[in-house]
C-alpha positions in Angstrom: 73.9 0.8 -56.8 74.3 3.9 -54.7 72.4 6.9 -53.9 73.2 9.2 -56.9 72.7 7.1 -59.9 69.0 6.5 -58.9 68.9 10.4 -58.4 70.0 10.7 -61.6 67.2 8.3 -62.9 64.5 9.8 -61.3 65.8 13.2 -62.3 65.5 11.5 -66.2 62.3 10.4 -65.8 60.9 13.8 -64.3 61.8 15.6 -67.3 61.0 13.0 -69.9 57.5 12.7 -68.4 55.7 15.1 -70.8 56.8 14.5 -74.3 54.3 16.5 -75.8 55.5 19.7 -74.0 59.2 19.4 -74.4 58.1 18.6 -78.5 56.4 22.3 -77.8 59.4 23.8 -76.5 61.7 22.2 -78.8 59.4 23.6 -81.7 59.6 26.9 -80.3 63.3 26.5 -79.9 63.6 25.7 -84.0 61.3 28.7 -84.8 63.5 31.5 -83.1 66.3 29.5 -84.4 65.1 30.3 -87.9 64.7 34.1 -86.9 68.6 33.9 -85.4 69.6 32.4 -88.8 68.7 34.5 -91.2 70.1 37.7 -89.0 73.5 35.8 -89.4 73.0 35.2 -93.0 72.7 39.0 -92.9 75.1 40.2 -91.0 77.4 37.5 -92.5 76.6 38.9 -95.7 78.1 42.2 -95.5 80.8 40.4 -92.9 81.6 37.6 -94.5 84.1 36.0 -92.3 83.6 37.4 -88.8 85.3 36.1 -86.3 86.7 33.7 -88.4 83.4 31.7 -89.1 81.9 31.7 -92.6 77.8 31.1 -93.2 77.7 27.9 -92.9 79.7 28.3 -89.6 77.2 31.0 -87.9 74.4 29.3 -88.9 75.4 25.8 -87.5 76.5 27.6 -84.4 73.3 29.4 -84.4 71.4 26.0 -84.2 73.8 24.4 -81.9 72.6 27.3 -79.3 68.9 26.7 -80.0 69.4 22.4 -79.1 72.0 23.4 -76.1 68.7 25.6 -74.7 67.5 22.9 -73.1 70.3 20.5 -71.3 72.7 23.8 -70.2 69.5 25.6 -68.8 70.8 29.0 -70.2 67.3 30.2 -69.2 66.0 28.6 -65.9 67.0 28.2 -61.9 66.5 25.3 -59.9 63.5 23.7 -57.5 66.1 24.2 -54.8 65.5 27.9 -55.1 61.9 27.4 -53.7 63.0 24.4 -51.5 65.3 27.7 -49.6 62.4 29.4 -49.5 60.1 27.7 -47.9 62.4 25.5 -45.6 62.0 22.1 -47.4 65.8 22.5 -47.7 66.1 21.3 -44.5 64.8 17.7 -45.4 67.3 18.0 -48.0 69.9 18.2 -45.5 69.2 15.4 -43.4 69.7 13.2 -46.8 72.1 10.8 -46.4 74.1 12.4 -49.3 75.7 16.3 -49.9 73.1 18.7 -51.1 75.4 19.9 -54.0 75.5 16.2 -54.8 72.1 15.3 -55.1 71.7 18.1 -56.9 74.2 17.7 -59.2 72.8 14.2 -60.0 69.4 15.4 -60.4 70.3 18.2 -62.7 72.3 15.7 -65.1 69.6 13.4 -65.3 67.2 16.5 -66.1 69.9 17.5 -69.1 69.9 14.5 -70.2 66.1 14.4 -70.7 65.9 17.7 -71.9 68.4 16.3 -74.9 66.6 13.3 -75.6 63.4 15.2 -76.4 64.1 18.7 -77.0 67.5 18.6 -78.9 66.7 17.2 -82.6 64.1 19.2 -84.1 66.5 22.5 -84.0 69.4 20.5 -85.4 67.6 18.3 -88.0 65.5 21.7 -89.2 68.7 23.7 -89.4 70.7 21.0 -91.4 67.6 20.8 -94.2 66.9 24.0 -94.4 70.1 26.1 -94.2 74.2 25.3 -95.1 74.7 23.5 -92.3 78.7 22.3 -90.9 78.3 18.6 -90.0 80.5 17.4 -87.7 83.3 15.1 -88.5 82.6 11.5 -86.4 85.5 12.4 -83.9 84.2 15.9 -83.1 80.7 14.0 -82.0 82.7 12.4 -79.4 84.8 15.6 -78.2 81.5 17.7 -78.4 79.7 15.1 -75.6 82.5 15.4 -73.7 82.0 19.4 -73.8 78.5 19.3 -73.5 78.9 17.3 -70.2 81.4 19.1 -68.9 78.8 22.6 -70.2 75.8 20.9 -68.2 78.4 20.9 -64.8 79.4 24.3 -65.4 75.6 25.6 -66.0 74.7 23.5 -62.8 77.3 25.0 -60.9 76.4 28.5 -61.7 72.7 27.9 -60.9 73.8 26.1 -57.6 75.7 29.2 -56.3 72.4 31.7 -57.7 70.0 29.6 -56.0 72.1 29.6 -52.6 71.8 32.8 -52.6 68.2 32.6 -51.3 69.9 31.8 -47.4 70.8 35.3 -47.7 68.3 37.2 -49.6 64.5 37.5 -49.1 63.9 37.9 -52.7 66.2 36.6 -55.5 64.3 38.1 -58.6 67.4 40.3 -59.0 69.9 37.9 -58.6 68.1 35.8 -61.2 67.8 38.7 -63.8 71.3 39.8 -63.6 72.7 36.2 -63.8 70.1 36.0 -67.5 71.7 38.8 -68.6 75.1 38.0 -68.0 74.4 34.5 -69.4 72.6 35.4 -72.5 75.4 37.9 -73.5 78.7 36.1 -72.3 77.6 32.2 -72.8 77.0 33.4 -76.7 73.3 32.5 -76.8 72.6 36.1 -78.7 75.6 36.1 -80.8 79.1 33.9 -81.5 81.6 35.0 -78.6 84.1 35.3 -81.5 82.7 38.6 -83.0 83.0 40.5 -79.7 85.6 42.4 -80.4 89.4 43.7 -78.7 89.5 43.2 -74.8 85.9 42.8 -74.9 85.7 39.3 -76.3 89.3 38.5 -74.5 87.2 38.9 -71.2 84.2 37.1 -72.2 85.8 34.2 -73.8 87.5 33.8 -70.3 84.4 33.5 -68.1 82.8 30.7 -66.9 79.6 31.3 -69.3 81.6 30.8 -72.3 81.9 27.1 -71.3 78.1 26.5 -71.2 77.7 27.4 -75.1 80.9 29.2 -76.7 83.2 26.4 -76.2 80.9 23.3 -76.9 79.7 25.1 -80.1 83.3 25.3 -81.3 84.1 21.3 -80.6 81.0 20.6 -83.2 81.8 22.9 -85.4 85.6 21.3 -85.5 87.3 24.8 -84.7 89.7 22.7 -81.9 92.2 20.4 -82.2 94.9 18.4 -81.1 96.4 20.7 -78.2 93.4 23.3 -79.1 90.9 20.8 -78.0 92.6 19.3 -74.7 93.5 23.3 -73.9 88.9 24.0 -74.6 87.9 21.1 -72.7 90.3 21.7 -70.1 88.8 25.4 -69.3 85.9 24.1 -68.9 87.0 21.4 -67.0 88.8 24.1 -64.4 86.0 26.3 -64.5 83.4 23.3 -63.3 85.9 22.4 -60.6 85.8 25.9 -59.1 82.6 26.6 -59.4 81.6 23.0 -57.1 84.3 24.0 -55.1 82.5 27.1 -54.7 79.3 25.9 -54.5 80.7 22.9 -51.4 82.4 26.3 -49.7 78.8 28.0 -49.9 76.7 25.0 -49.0 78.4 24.7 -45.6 78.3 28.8 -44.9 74.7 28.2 -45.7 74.3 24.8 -43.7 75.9 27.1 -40.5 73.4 29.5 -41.1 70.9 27.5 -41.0 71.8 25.8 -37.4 72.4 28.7 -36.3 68.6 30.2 -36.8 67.3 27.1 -35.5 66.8 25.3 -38.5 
């Protein structure tokens, strides 16, 4: 077995290590969930098909968002950030594997964790309480697909945030401005697909649409055929520029650091 599969084990096993607390944050995950829902049932009361979803449609979606919290990560950095920081980041480079690799590896095994434990309780509370759109067995399938390819994309996003810490002395307004613009374009506050005009044209392009948008979509069943192959390809394209961004950045940063003495 090689490097990165045993990265991605231990990365598991980190995050699966407390139970109890991801139970906690999954809990508080299905509580704001609730308060999301019933302002969709609202608004979808006086709108009732926005954007093309009905209820049942929102409020799925809306629950979707609260179990994909977790794995995509729409709210948190990386270790790395602090590992830049403080200069442990060298160690990191003297591995005999890429940085953005071991990374990668690390973060899949943390995503996968973080669905074990924290993505039921939203989805299993939605479905009894609320109309709830189950998914056909062939979306399930498409949908892990997406939410793979979602976890990559988020990872890929956080990689090139927390390499900006070669350049900056402080990244607290990096990391603010990248939660805003992932909070409002991934869909975590509301569907993608009420934005409206130009507006949702332009978001529904971006790479943050791929982290929640798009997988939401698969689930709910709103792809297919062509429609499908064309959703999972962007986010497919979007993952592959964002490493190749990411392998571009990590040897500018790599330089830098040889160069300072590092």
């Amino acid at each position: 077995m090689g490097v990165l599969p045993w990265v991605w084990w231990y990365g598991f096993r980190r995050h699966t290590a407390y139970p109890l607390g991801s139970l906690t944050e999954s809990l508080t995950n299905t509580v704001f969930g609730f308060m999301r829902a019933y302002v969709l049932l609202a608004l979808w009361a006086v709108r009732p098909s926005l954007g093309g979803y009905d209820a049942a449609d929102a409020v799925t979606f809306c629950f979707i968002t609260q179990a994909l919290i977790g794995p995509v990560q729409i709210f948190g950095g990386m270790d790395l950030t602090e590992r830049i920081r403080n200069g442990d980041v060298a160690i990191d480079l003297y591995r005999p594997v890429g940085l953005q690799g071991w990374w990668l590896a690390d973060d899949l095994g943390r995503a996968a964790g973080s669905l074990l434990l924290r993505a039921g309780p939203p989805l299993l509370a939605g479905a009894l309480v609320f109309p709830f759109r189950a998914p056909a067995p062939a979306n399930l399938a498409a949908f892990a697909v997406a939410l793979v390819l979602a976890v990559t994309v988020g990872f890929g996003l956080r990689y090139l945030v927390a390499l900006g810490m070669f350049w900056l002395h402080d990244d607290r307004g990096l990391q603010a401005v990248t939660l805003v613009m992932s909070l409002f374009f991934s869909g975590m506050i509301l569907p993608l697909v009420v934005f409206p005009g130009r507006l949702g044209d332009i978001a529904q392009a971006l790479p943050w649409a791929a982290q929640i948008q798009v997988p939401a979509d698969v689930f709910l069943g709103r792809h297919t055929g062509a429609g499908l192959l064309g959703a999972l390809a962007f986010q497919a394209a979007w993952a592959l520029a964002l490493l190749g961004a990411g392998a571009l950045l990590t040897r500018a940063a790599r330089r830098k650091l040889v160069v300072h003495g590092g």
